[in-house]
Structures are given as structure tokens and as C-alpha cells.
N, C-alpha and C positions, 0 to 999 in steps of 0.2 A: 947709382947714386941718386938720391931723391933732391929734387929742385925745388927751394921755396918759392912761393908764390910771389914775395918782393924780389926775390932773383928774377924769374920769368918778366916781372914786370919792369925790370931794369933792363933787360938784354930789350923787349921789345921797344922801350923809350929809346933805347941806341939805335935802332933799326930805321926808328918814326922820323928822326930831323933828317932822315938822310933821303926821307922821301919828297917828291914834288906836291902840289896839291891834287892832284889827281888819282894820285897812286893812294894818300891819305884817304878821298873819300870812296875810294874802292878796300880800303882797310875798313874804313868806318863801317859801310854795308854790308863787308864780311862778320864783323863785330857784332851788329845787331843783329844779322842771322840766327847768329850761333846763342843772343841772348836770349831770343824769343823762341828757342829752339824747347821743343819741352818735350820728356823722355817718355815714352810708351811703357805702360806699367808692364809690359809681358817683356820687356828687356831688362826690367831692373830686378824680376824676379831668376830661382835659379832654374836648371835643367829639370830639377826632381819635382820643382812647384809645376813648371809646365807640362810636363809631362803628366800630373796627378790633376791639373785640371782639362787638358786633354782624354784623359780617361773619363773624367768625370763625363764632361760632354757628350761624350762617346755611348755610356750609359744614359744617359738622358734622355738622349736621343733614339736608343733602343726600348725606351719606355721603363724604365728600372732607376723609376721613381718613387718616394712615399710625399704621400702630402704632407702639407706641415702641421694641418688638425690633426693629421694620424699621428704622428709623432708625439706631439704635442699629448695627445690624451692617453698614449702609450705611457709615457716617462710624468706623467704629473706630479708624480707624489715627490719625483726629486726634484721637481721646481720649487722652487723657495719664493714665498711671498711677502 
């Protein structure tokens, strides 16, 4: 069963009077933790992206690279100006 967010925040406000002041500001420091907590782009992506930029690197790194002028003067005709 999915919990809405005003739910979660009502069950927490039942929790918070029943705490002391010190227990509140060890909640509070958890709190901000968690706000300033910011997500590493290689967690939000899936298995199949990491893994294909894994490879990539991998290739890279074995030198099985083109430049981007080579490229670039390869395909020009389908760039659109």
C-alpha cells in the first residue's frame, strides 16, 4: 500500500511531541542530513547505462577513439546549418 506524503508527515508530527528537546535536535540533524544529501548521477542511472558507459571507458582507454574533427568532417553533409 502506497503512503502519502501528508500521511508520512502526520505519523511523524505524532512521533515529534512525544520527543524531549534533545532527541528533537538529533531528529533535526538527521533531517538536514538527509536534505543536503544529493544523489550521484551513476545511482540514478540504470544497469544497461552503466554498464554501456563502462564499456565505453573501457574502449577509451584501450585507445579506440575517433576525434571529434574526424567525425565531424566525416558526416558533414548531414549536419544542418
Amino acid at each position: 500500500m502506497k503512503t502519502s506524503i501528508a500521511e508520512i508527515d502526520k505519523e511523524i508530527n505524532q512521533y515529534l511531541v512525544n520527543l524531549d528537546v534533545q532527541q528533537k535536535k538529533t531528529v533535526l540533524t538527521v533531517v538536514k542530513t538527509f536534505a543536503r544529501e544529493k544523489k550521484d548521477w551513476w545511482d540514478v542511472i540504470s544497469k544497461e547505462q552503466q554498464q554501456a558507459t563502462d564499456e565505453s571507458i573501457l574502449q577509451m582507454n584501450s585507445g579506440k577513439v575517433i576525434a571529434h574533427a574526424d567525425v565531424m568532417k566525416k558526416y558533414k553533409r548531414w549536419i544542418k546549418k
